[in-house]
DRENDO-1510 file (C-alpha; in Angstrom, 1 decimal, always signed):
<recs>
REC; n; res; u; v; w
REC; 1; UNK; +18.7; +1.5; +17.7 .
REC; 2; UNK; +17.5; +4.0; +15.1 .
REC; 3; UNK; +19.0; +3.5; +11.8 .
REC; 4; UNK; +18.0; +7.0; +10.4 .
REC; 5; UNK; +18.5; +10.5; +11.3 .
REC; 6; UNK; +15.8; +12.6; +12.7 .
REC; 7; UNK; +15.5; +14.6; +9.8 .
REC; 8; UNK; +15.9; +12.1; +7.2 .
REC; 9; UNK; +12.4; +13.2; +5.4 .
REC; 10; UNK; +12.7; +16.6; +6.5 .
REC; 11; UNK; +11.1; +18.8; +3.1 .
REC; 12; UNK; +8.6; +15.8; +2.4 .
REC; 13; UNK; +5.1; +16.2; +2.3 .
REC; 14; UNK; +3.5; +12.8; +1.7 .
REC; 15; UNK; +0.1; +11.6; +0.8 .
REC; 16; UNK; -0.4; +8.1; +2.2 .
REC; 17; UNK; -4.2; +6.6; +0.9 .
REC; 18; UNK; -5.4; +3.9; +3.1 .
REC; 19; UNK; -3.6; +5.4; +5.7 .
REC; 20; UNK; -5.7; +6.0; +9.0 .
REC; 21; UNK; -5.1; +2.2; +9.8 .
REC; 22; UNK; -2.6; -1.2; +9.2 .
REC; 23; UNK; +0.2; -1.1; +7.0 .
REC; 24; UNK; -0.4; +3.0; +6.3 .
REC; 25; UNK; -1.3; +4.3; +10.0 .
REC; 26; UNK; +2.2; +2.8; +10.3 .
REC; 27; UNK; +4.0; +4.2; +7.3 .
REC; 28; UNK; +2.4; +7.7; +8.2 .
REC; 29; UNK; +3.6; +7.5; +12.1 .
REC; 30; UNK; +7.0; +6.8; +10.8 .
REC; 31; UNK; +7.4; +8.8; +8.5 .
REC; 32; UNK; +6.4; +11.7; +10.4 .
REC; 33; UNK; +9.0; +10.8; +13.2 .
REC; 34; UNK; +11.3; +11.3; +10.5 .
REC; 35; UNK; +10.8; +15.0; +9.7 .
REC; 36; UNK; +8.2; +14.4; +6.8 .
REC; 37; UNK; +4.7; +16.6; +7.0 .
REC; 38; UNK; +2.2; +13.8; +6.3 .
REC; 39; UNK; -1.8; +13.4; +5.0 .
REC; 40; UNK; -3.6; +10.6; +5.5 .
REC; 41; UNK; -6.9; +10.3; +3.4 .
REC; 42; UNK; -9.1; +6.8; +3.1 .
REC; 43; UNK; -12.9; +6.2; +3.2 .
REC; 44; UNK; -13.2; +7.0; +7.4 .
REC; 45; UNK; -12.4; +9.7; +8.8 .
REC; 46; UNK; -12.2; +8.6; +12.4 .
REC; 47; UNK; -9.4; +7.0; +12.2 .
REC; 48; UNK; -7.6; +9.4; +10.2 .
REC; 49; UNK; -8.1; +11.6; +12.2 .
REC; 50; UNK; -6.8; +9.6; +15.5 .
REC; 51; UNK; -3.3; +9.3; +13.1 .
REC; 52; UNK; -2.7; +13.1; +12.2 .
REC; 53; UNK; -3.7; +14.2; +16.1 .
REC; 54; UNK; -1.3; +11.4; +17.0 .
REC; 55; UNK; +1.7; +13.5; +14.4 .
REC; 56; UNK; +0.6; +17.1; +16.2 .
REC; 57; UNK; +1.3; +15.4; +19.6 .
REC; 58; UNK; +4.1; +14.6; +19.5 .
REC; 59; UNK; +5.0; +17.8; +17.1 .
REC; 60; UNK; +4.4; +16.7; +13.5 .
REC; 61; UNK; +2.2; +18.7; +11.1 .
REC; 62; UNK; -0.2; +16.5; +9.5 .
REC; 63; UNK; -3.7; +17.0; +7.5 .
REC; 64; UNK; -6.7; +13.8; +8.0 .
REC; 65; UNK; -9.4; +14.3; +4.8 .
REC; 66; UNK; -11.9; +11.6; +3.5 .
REC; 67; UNK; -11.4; +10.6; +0.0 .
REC; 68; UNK; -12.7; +8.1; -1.9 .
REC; 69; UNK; -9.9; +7.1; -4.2 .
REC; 70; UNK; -12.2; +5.3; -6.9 .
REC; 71; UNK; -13.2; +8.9; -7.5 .
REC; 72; UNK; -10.9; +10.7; -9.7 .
REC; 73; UNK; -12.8; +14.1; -9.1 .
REC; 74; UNK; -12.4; +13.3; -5.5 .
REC; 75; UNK; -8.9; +12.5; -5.7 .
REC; 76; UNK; -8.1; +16.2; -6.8 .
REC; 77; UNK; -10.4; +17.2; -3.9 .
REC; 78; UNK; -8.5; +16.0; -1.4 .
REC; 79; UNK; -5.2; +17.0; -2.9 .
REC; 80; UNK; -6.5; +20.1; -3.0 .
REC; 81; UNK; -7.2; +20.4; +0.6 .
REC; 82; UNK; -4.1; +19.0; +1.9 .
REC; 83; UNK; -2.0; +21.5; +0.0 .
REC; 84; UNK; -4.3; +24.1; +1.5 .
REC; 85; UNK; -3.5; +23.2; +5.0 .
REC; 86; UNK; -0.1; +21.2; +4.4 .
REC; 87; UNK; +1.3; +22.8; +1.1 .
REC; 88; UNK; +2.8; +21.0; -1.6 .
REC; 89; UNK; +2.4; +17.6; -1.8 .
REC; 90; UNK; +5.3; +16.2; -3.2 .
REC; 91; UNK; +5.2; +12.3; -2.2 .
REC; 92; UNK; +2.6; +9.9; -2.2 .
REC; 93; UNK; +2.4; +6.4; -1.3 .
REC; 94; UNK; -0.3; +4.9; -3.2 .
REC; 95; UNK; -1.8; +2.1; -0.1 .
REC; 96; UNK; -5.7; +1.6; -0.3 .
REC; 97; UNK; -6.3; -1.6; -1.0 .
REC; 98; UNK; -9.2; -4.5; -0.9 .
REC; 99; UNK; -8.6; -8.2; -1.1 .
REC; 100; UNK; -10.7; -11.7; -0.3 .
REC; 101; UNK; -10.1; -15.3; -1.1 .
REC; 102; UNK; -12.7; -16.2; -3.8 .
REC; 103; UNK; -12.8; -19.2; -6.2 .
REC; 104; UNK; -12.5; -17.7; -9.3 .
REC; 105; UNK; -15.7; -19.7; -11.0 .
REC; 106; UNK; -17.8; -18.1; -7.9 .
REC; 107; UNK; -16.2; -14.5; -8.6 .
REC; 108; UNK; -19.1; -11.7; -9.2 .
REC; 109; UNK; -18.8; -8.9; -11.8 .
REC; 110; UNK; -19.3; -6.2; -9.0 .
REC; 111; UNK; -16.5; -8.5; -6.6 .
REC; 112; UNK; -14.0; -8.2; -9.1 .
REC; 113; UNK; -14.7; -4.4; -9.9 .
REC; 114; UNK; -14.7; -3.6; -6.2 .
REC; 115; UNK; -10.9; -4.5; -5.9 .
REC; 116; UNK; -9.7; -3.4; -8.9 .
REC; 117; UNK; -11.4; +0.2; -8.8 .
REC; 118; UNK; -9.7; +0.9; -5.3 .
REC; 119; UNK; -6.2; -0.7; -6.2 .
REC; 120; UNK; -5.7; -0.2; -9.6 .
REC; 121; UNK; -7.9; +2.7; -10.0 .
REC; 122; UNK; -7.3; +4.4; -7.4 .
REC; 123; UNK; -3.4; +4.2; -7.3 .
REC; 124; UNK; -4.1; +5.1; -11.1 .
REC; 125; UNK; -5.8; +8.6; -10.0 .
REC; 126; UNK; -3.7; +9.4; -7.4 .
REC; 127; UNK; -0.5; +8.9; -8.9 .
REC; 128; UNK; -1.4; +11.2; -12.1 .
REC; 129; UNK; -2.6; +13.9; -9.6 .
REC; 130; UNK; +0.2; +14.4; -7.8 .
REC; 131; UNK; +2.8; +14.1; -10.9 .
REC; 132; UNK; +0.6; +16.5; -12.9 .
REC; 133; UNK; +1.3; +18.7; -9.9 .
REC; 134; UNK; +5.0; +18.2; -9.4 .
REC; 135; UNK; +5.6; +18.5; -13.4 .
REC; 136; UNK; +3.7; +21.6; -13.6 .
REC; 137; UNK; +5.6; +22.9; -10.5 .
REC; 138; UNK; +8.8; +21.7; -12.1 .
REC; 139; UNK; +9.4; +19.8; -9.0 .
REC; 140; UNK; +10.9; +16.6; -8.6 .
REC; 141; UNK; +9.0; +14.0; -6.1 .
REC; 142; UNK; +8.4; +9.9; -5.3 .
REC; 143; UNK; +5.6; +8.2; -6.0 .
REC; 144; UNK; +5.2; +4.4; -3.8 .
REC; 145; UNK; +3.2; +2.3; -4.8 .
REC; 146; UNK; +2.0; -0.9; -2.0 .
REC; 147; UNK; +2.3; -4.0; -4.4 .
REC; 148; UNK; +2.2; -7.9; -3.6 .
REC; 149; UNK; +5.0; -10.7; -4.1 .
REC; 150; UNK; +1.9; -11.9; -6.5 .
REC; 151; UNK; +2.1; -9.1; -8.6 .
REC; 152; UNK; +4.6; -10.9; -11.2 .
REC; 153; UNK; +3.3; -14.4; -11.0 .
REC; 154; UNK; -0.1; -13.9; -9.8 .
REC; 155; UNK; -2.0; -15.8; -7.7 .
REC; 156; UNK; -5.0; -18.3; -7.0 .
REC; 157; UNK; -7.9; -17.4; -5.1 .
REC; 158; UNK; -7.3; -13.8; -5.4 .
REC; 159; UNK; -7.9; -13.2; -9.0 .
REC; 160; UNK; -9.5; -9.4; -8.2 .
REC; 161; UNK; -6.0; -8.5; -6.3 .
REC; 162; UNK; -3.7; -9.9; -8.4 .
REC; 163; UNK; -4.9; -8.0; -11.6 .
REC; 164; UNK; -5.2; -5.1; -10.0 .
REC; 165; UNK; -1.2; -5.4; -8.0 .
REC; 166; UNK; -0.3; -6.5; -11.7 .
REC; 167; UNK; -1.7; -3.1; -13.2 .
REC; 168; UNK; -0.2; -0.8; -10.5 .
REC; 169; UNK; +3.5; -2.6; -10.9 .
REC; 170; UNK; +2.9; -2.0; -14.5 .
REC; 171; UNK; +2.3; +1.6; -14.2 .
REC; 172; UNK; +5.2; +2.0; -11.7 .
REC; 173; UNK; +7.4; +0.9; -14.3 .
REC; 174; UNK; +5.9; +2.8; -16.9 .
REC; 175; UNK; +6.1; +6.1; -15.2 .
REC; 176; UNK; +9.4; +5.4; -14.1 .
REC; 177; UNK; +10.7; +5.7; -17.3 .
REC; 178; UNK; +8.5; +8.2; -18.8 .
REC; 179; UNK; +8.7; +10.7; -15.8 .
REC; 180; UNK; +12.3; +10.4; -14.8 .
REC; 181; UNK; +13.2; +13.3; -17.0 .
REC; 182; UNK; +10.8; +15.1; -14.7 .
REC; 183; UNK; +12.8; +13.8; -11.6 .
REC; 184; UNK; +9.8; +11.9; -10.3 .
REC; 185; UNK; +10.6; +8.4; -9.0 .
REC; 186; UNK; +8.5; +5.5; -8.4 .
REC; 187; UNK; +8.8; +2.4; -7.4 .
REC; 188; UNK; +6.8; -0.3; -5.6 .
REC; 189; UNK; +7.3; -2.2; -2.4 .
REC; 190; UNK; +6.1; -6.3; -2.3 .
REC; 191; UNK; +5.3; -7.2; +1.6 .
REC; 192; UNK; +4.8; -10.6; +2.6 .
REC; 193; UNK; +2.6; -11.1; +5.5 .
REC; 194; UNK; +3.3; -8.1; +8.0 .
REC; 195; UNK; +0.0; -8.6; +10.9 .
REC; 196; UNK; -2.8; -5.8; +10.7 .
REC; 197; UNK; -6.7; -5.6; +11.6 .
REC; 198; UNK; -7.9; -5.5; +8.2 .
REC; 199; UNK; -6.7; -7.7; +5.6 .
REC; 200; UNK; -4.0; -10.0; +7.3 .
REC; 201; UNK; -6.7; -10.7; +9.5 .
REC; 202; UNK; -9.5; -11.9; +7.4 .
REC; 203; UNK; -7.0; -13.7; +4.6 .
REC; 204; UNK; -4.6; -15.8; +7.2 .
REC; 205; UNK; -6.4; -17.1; +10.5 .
REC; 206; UNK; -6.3; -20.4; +11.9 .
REC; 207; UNK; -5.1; -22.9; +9.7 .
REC; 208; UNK; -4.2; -20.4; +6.8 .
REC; 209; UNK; -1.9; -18.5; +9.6 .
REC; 210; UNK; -0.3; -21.3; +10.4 .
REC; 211; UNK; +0.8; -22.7; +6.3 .
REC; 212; UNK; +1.7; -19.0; +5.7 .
REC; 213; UNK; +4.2; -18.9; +9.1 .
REC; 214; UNK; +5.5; -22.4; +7.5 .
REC; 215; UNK; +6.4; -21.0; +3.8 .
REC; 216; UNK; +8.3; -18.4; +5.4 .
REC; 217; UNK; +12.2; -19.4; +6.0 .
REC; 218; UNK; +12.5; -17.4; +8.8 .
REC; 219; UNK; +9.5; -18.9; +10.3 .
REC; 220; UNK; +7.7; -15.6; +11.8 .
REC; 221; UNK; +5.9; -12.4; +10.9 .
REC; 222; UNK; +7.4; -9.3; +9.6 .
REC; 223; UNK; +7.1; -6.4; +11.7 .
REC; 224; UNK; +5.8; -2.9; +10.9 .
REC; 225; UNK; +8.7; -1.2; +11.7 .
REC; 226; UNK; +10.7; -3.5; +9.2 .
REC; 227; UNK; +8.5; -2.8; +6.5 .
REC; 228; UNK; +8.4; +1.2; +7.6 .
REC; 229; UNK; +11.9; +1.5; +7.5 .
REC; 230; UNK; +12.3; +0.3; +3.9 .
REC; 231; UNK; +9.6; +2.7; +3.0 .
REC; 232; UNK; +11.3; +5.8; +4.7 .
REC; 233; UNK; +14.4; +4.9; +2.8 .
REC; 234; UNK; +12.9; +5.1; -0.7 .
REC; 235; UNK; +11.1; +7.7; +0.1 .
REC; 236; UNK; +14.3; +9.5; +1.5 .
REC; 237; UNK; +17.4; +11.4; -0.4 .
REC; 238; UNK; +19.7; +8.5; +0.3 .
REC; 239; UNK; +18.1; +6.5; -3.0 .
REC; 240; UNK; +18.2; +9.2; -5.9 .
REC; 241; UNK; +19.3; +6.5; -8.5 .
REC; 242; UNK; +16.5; +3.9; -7.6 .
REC; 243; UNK; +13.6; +3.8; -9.6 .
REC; 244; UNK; +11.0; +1.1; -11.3 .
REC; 245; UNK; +12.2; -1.3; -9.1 .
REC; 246; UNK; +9.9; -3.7; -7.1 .
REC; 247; UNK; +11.4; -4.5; -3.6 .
REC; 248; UNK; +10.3; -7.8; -1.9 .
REC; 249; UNK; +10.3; -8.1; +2.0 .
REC; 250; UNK; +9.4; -11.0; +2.6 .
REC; 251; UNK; +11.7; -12.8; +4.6 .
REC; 252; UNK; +12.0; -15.1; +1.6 .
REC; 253; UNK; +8.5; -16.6; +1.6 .
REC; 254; UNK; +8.0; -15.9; -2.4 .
REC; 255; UNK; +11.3; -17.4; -3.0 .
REC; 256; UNK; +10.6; -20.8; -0.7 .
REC; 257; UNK; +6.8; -21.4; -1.6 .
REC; 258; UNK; +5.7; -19.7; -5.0 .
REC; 259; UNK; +2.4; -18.1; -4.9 .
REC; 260; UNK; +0.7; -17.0; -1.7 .
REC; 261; UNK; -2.6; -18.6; -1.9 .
REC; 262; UNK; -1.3; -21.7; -3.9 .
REC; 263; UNK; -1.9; -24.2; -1.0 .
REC; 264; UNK; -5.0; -23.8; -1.3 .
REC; 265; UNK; -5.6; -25.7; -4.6 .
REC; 266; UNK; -4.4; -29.1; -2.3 .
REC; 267; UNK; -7.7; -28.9; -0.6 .
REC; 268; UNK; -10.6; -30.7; -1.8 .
REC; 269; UNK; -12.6; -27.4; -3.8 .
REC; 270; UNK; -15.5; -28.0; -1.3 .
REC; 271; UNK; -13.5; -27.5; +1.8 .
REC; 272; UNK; -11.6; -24.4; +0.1 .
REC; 273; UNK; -15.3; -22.6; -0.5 .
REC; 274; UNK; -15.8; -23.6; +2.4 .
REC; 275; UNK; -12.8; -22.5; +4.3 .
REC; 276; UNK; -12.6; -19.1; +2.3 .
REC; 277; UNK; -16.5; -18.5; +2.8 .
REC; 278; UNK; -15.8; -18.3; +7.2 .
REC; 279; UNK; -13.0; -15.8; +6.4 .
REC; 280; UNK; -15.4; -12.9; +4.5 .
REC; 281; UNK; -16.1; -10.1; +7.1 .
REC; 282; UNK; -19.3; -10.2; +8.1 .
REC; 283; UNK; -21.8; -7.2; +7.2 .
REC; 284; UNK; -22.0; -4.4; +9.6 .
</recs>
């Protein structure tokens, strides 16, 4: 049954990074079945493309653009040419993301900077784009931020991610205080494992799929539409008083087990290389 009204996001325009596939092809589906006008931008336009003619069809307005959110001068780019086509942006959902398990010791300069400049970075750039915008328009928006249940407590393995998830809660909370006067809100959402193509599927296969599916109480998966319909609520009018919060959904894994990628340091150190060496996506 749907728990929202048609309209619910009716006035939004929203700027999802990361979104022509997993987690944000999902996000920007939904929230576009909800009344919102969205723009999906990311490193490949293919894809972004198949989600905004996915919006039009079934009567949405939507705008695809690459961008590559490292890039601050790019970041006004493609803000500029959604507004063009879309007009004021006046949400964002700050998504793009890069992750791998890695033994720390093993970790390369460029590994750790290619995680950290998308996530932390790039939520960075995009985030003070659009609010630049919205406080020079003296408009109010939201600003959502994908986190991690590692962002407070960190985790092993994924040193790269869990600075960078760290930095981007930190700035949600900053901002959330410093721009509320402004009548910007932001606030961050903490997944546990939700299955996608891209990053569930390289981190948790086999064995690791199966600990993960243990440490969670529930015993099973989170589905998009659970994780979609949390997002379309803070992004909607029926949460004006909630901001700098961080929202688990997690089906109580973080609670049960501690850090995700803990288990991992029960396995003899060889075996765990080993193990998180077969996971890396192999080179196109």
């Amino acid at each position: 049954m749907e728990p929202f009204r048609p309209d619910l996001l009716a006035g939004k325009t929203t700027l999802i990074t990361g979104g022509g596939t997993g987690l944000g092809r999902s996000m920007a589906l939904r929230l576009a079945a909800l009344g919102a006008q969205v723009a999906v931008v990311g490193r490949r336009p293919e894809p972004l493309r198949e989600v905004a003619d996915r919006v039009r069809a079934a009567g949405g307005r939507a705008a695809a653009t690459p961008c590559d959110v490292r890039d601050p001068d790019a970041v006004e780019a493609a803000f500029g040419r959604v507004e063009e086509e879309l007009g004021p942006v006046n949400q964002l959902i700050n998504n793009a993301a890069g992750n791998f398990l890695c033994a720390s010791e093993d970790l390369s300069p460029n590994a750790f900077d290619s995680v950290v400049r998308i996530v932390l970075y790039g939520s960075v750039h995009c985030t003070l784009a659009l609010g630049r915008r919205l406080i020079q328009r003296q408009q109010k928006g939201e600003i959502l931020s994908i986190a991690t249940t590692y962002a407070e407590t960190g985790s092993a393995f994924v040193l790269p991610s869990a600075t960078a998830k760290a930095g981007v809660l930190a700035m949600t909370r900053s901002l959330a205080v410093e721009w509320a006067a402004y009548g910007i809100r932001l606030n961050a959402v903490a997944p546990g494992p939700f299955p996608t193509e891209g990053a569930f599927s390289r981190l948790l296969t086999g064995e690791l799929e199966e600990q993960a599916r243990r440490r969670i109480p529930s015993r099973r998966f989170g589905e998009h539409e659970e994780l979609t319909n949390l997002v379309a609520f803070l992004m909607s009018d029926a949460s004006p008083y909630l901001t700098g919060d961080l929202v688990t959904i997690d089906g109580a894994e973080a609670l049960f087990s501690g850090q995700e990628f803990a288990g991992l340091a029960h396995l003899d150190r060889t075996k765990a290389k080993q193990l998180m060496a077969a996971l890396k996506p192999k080179k196109k």
